[in-house]
N, C-alpha and C positions, 0 to 999 in steps of 0.2 A: 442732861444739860449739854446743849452742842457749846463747844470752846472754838472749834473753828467753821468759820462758814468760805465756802469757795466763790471767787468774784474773777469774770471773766471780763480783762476792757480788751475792746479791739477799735480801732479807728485810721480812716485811712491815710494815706500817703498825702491828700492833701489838708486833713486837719493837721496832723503833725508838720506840714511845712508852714502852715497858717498859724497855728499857735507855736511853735518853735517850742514844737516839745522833744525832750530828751529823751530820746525813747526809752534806754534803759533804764531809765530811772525809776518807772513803775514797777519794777521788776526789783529796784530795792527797798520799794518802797514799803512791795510787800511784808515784809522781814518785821514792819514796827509795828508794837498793837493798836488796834484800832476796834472801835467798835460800830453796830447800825449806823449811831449816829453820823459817822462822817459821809454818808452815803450820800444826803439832802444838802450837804453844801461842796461835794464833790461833782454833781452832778452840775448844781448852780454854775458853779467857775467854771466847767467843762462848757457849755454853756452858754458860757459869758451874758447870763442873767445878772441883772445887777440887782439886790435886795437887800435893806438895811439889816435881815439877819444874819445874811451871809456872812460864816468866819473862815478865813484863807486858813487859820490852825488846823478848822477841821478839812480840809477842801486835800484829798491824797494826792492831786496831780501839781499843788502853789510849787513844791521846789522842780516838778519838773519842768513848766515854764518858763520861756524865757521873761514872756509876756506876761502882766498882770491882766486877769479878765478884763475885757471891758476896755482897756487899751490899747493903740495901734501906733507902728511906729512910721 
């Protein structure tokens, strides 16, 4: 039974100034359990796919944003 699986994000300097992401915040984000699932609507919000499944609970990067998918300021 694997209990941890390792997940590599890397993105660059212009997504993180376009999404107004916090960069360290992936890095505590780590820290909380998660499981597959969150991967499919992580990927969604990263993304900025908009789909009625879509839940920002599962989505690991919602509190790094500043931004909500899908919105511009």
């Amino acid at each position: 039974m694997q209990k941890e699986v390792p997940l590599l994000l890397w993105v660059s300097d212009s997504y993180v100034e376009r999404m107004q992401l916090q960069t360290a915040c992936p890095q505590d984000e780590a820290a909380l359990p998660v499981s597959h699932d969150f991967m499919y609507h992580t990927v969604l919000g990263a993304t900025e796919v908009r789909h009625e499944v879509y839940d920002a609970r599962l989505d690991l990067l919602t509190r790094c944003r500043r931004l909500v998918p899908g919105d511009r300021e």
